[in-house]
C-alpha positions in Angstrom: 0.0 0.0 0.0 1.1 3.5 -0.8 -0.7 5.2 1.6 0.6 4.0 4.5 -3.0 4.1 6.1 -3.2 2.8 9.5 -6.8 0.0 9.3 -8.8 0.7 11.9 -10.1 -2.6 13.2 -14.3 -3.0 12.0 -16.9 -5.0 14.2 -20.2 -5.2 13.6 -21.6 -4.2 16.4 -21.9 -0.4 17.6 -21.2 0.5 13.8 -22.1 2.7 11.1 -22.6 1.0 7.8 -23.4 1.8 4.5 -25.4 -0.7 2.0 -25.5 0.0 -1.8 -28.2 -2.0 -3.5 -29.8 -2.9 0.2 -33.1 -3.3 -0.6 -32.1 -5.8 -3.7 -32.7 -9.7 -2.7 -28.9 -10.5 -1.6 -29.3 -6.8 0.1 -31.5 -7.1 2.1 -30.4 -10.0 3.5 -26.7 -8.7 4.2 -29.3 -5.6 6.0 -30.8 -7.7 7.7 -27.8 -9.5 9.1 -26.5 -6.6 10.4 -29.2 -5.4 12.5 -29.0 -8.6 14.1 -25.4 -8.6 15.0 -26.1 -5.3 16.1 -25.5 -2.3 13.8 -26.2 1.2 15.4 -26.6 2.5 12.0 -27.4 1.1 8.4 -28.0 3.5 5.7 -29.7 2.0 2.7 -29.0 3.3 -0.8 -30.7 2.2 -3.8 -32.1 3.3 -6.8 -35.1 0.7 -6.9 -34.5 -0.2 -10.7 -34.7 -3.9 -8.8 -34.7 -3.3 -5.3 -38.4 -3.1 -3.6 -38.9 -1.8 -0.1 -40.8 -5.0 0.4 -37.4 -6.7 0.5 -36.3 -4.7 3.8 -40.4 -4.9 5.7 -38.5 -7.4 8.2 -36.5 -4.9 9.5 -38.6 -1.3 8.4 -39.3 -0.9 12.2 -35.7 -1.0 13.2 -34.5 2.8 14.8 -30.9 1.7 13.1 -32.7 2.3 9.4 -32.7 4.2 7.2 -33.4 3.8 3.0 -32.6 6.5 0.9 -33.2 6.8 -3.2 -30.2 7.4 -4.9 -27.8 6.0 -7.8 -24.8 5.1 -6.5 -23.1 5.8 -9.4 -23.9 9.4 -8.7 -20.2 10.2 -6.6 -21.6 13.7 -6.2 -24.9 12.3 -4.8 -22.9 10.1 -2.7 -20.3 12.0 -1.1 -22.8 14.6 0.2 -25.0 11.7 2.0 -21.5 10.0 3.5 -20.7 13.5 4.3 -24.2 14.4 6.2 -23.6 11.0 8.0 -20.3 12.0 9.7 -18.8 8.7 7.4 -19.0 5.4 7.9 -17.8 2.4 9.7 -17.8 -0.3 6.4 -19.7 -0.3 3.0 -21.1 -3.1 1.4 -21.4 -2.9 -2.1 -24.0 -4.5 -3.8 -25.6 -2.2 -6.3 -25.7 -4.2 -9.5 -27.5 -4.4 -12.9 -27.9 -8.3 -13.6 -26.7 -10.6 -15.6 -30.1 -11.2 -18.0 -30.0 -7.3 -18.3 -26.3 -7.7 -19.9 -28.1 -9.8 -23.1 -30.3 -7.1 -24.0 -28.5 -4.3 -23.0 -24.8 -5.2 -22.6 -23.0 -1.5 -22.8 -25.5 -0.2 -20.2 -24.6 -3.0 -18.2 -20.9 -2.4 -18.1 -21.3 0.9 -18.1 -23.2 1.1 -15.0 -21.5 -1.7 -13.2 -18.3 -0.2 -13.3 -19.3 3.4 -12.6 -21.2 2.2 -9.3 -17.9 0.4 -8.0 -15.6 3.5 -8.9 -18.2 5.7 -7.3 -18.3 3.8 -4.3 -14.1 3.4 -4.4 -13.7 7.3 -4.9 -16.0 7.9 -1.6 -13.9 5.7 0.1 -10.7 6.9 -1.2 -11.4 10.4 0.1 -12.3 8.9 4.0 -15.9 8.8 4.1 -15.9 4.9 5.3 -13.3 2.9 6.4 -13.7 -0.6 5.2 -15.4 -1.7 1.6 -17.1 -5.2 1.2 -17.6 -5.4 -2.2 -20.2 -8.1 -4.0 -18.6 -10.1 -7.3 -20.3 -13.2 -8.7 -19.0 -16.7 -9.5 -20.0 -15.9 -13.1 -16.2 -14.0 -13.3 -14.8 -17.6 -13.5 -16.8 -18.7 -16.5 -17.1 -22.3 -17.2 -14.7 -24.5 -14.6 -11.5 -25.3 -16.0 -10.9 -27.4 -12.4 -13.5 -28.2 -9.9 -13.9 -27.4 -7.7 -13.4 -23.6 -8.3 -10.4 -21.3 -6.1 -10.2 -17.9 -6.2 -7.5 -18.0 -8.1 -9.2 -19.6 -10.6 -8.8 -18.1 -14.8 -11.1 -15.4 -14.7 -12.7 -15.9 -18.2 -16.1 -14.2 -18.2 -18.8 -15.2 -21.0 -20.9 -12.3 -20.7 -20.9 -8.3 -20.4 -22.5 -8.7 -17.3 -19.8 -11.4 -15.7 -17.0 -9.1 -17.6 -18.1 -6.2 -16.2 -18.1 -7.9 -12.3 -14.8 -9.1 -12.7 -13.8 -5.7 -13.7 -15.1 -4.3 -10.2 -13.2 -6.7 -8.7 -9.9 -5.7 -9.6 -11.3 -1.6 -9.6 -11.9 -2.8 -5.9 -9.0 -4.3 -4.8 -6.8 -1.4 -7.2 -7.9 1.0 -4.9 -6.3 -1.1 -1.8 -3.2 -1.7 -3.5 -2.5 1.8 -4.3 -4.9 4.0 -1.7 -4.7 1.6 1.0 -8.6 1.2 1.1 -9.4 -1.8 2.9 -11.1 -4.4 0.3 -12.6 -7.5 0.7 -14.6 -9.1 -2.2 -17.3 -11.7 -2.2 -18.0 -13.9 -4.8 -21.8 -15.7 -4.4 -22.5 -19.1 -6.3 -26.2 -19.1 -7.5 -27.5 -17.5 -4.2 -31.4 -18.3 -3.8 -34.1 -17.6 -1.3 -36.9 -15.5 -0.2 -37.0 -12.3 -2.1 -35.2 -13.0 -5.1 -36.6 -11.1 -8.4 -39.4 -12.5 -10.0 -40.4 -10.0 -12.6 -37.9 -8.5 -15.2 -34.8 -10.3 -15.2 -35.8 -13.0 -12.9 -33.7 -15.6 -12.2 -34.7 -19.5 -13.3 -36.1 -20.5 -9.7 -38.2 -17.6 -9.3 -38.8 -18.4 -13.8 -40.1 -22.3 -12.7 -42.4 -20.9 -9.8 -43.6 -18.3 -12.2 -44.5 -20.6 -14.9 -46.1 -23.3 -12.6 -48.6 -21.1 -11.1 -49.4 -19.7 -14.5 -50.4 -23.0 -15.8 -46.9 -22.9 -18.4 -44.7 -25.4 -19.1 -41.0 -24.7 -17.4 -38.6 -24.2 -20.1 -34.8 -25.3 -19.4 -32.1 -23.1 -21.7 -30.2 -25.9 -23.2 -29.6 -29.0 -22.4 -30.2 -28.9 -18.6 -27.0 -30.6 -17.7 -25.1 -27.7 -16.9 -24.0 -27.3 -13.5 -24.6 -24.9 -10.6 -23.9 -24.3 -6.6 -26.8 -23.2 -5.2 -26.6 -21.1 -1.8 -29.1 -19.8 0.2 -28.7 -16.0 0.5 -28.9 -16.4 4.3 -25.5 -18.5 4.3 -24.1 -15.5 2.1 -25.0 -12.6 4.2 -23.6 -14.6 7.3 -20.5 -15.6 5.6 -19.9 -12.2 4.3 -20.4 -10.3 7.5 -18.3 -12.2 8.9 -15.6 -12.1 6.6 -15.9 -8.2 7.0 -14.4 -8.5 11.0 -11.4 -10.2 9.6 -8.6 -8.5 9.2 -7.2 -11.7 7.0 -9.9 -10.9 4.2 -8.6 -7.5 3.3 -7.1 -7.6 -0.3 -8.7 -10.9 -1.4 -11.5 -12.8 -2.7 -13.6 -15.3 -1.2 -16.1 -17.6 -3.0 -19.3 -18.2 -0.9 -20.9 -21.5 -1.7 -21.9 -24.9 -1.2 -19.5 -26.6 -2.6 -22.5 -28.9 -4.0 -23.0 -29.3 -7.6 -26.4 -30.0 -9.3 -27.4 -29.8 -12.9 -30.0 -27.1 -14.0 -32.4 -30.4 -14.9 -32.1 -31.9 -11.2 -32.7 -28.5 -9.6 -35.7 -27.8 -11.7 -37.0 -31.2 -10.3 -36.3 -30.6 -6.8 -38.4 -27.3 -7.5 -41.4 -28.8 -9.0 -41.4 -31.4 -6.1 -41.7 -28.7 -3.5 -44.5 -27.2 -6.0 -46.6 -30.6 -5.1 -46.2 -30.9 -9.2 -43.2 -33.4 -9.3 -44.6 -34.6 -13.3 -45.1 -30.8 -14.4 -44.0 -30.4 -18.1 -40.6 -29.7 -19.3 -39.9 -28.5 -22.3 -36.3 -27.3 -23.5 -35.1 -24.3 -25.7 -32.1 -22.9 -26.9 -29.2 -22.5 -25.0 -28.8 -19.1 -23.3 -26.0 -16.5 -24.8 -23.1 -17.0 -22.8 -24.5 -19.6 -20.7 -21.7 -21.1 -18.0 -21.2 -24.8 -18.2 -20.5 -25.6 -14.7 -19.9 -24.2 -11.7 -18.5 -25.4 -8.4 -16.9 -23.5 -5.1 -14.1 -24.5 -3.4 -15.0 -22.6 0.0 -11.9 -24.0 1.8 -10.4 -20.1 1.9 -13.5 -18.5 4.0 -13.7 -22.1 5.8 -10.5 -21.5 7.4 -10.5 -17.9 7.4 -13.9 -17.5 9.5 -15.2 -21.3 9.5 -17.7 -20.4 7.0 -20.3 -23.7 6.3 -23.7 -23.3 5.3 -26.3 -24.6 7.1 -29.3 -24.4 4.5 -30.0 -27.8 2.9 -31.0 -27.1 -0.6 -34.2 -29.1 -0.4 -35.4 -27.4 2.3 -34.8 -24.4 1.1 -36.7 -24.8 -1.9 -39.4 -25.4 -0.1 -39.5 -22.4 1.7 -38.8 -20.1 -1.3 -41.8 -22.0 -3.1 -43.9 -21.0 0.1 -42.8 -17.5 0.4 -43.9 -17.3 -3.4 -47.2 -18.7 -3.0 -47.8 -16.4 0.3 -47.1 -13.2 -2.2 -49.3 -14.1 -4.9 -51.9 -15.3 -2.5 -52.0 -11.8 -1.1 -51.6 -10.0 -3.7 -54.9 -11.6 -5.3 -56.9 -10.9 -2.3 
C-alpha cells in the first residue's frame, strides 16, 4: 500500500454501515444481518431499478434504518450523503445491474456496473468509510477449468454482465493496493431464497415458480445438464459479514458457496417437487448466450479464514422459497 494508512479494526456491532443495492434480494439480506449482529446504523442506498422496499419490511421498524433513493453511481450524490452521515464504519457494495439485463442491454450493463464500483471506491478513497465489502459473482470464472473452483481460478467471463463484475473486482482491490482502502470481495455461487426477483430479469427459480402457477410449461435453456452451486442468501450474508471483521480478508477474494454441484435439470425437479407438481412439463429451448457450463466453489479459503459452512440444505430451502412465493401471490390476489 502507498498510503501508508493505519486500518482501523471493524466489528459489527456499535457501527455505522453503508449498503449499496440494500433493498435488492442479496441486500437485504446482508441488512438484515446486520441489525442482528447489532449495527447502530445502516444507511440503505438504492435506486429501486430492482430493489423493492418490500425486500427490507422485516427490518422497516428498526430505529438503526434508514433507506434513501439514490444511484450510487452518482459520486456527487454520494459524497454529500456519506458526508451528512459523519462517514462510515464499512460499505457493502452491492448495487448491480444483472446478468439477463447484460443480453439485451450489454453497454448499459458495463457501463453502469463499473461506474457504481468506482463511485463507491472514490467515496472511500477520500475517508468517508473505512472498510469496503464489495459483492462479485461466481459468473467472473466462466465455465470451470478445475473443480472445484479457487479464487484464483482463470477469470474468463462469458458475458458483459460477468465481464463487467470481474472488472469491479480488480477496480476494488486497485484501490487497496494503491490508496490503502481496505477491500474484501465476495463472490456468491447461484444464491437463492426469499425475495429474489421474479419479474424483469428474474432468475430461473423464481422463472419455474412463475410458470407453474401460471399453468406454463418450465422451459430449461439448453440442455439442462449444466452445473450450478446453489446457496441460500442467508448463508451468504452470514459468511460475508463475517468475513468483514477479519482483518485476513482485506485484499482478497472469497467464494461463498456450497460446494455442492447440481445440474440445471435436477434442480428444476427438486423445484417442482416442493411445488406438489413433481410430473409438471418440461420442455427445452435454446441454450442461453453465454451460458456457464459448470460451476462449483471451493470454500476452503473462508472455511479457514472465519469457518464459514452453510447450514441451508437445498431441499429445504426450496421449499420455503416455493412458500414464500405462494404467500405473495396469494396476497396479492386478495
Amino acid at each position: 500500500m502507498m498510503s501508508g494508512r493505519q486500518i482501523p479494526p471493524y466489528k459489527v456491532p456499535g457501527s455505522r454501515v453503508l449498503v449499496t443495492g440494500g433493498a435488492g434480494f442479496l441486500g437485504s439480506y446482508v441488512v438484515e444481518r446486520l441489525l442482528e449482529d447489532g449495527a447502530e446504523r445502516v444507511v440503505v442506498v438504492d435506486d429501486f431499478s430492482l430493489g423493492r422496499l418490500e425486500n427490507l419490511a422485516g427490518v422497516a421498524d428498526s430505529p438503526a434504518l434508514e433507506v434513501i433513493e439514490l444511484d450510487c453511481a452518482d459520486m456527487e450524490g454520494l459524497q454529500a450523503l456519506s458526508e451528512a452521515e459523519r462517514g462510515f464504519d464499512a460499505c457493502f457494495n452491492m448495487a448491480v445491474i444483472p446478468l439477463p439485463a447484460s443480453l439485451e442491454e450489454p453497454r448499459r450493463t458495463t457501463d453502469a456496473n463499473v461506474a457504481m464500483t468506482t463511485s463507491v471506491c472514490e467515496v472511500g478513497r477520500i475517508g468517508l468509510f473505512r472498510r469496503l465489502v464489495q459483492f462479485s459473482s461466481s459468473e467472473v470464472y466462466g465455465t470451470a477449468q478445475t473443480a472445484p473452483m479457487p479464487e484464483d481460478h482463470l477469470l474468463h467471463p462469458h458475458t458483459p454482465y460477468a465481464a463487467s463484475k470481474a472488472a469491479t473486482d480488480h477496480v476494488a482491490l486497485s484501490y487497496w493496493i494503491t490508496f490503502g482502502l481496505p477491500t474484501t470481495v465476495v463472490r456468491p455461487f447461484n444464491a437463492y431464497g426469499r425475495r429474489q426477483n421474479d419479474k424483469a430479469y428474474a432468475g430461473l427459480i423464481p422463472r419455474v415458480v412463475r410458470d407453474v402457477d401460471a399453468g406454463l410449461p418450465v422451459t430449461i435453456h439448453g440442455d439442462g445438464e449444466q452445473t450450478r452451486d446453489y446457496t441460500h442468501a442467508r448463508d451468504v450474508a452470514r459468511g460475508t459479514v463475517r468475513l468483514a471483521e477479519h482483518d485476513g480478508a482485506l485484499g482478497r477474494a472469497f467464494n461463498m458457496g456450497s460446494g455442492q454441484e447440481h445440474t440445471v435439470n435436477a434442480l428444476v425437479a427438486s423445484l417442482l417437487r416442493a411445488l406438489g407438481e413433481p410430473d409438471w412439463p418440461v420442455v427445452h429451448g435454446p441454450p442461453r448466450p453465454g451460458d456457464v457450463r459448470r460451476l462449483l466453489a471451493d470454500v476452503r479459503a473462508a472455511r479457514d479464514l472465519v469457518d464459514f459452512e452453510t447450514s441451508v440444505d437445498l431441499d429445504e430451502g426450496l421449499v420455503d422459497t416455493v412458500a414464500w412465493y405462494r404467500e405473495v401471490a396469494a396476497a396479492s390476489d386478495r
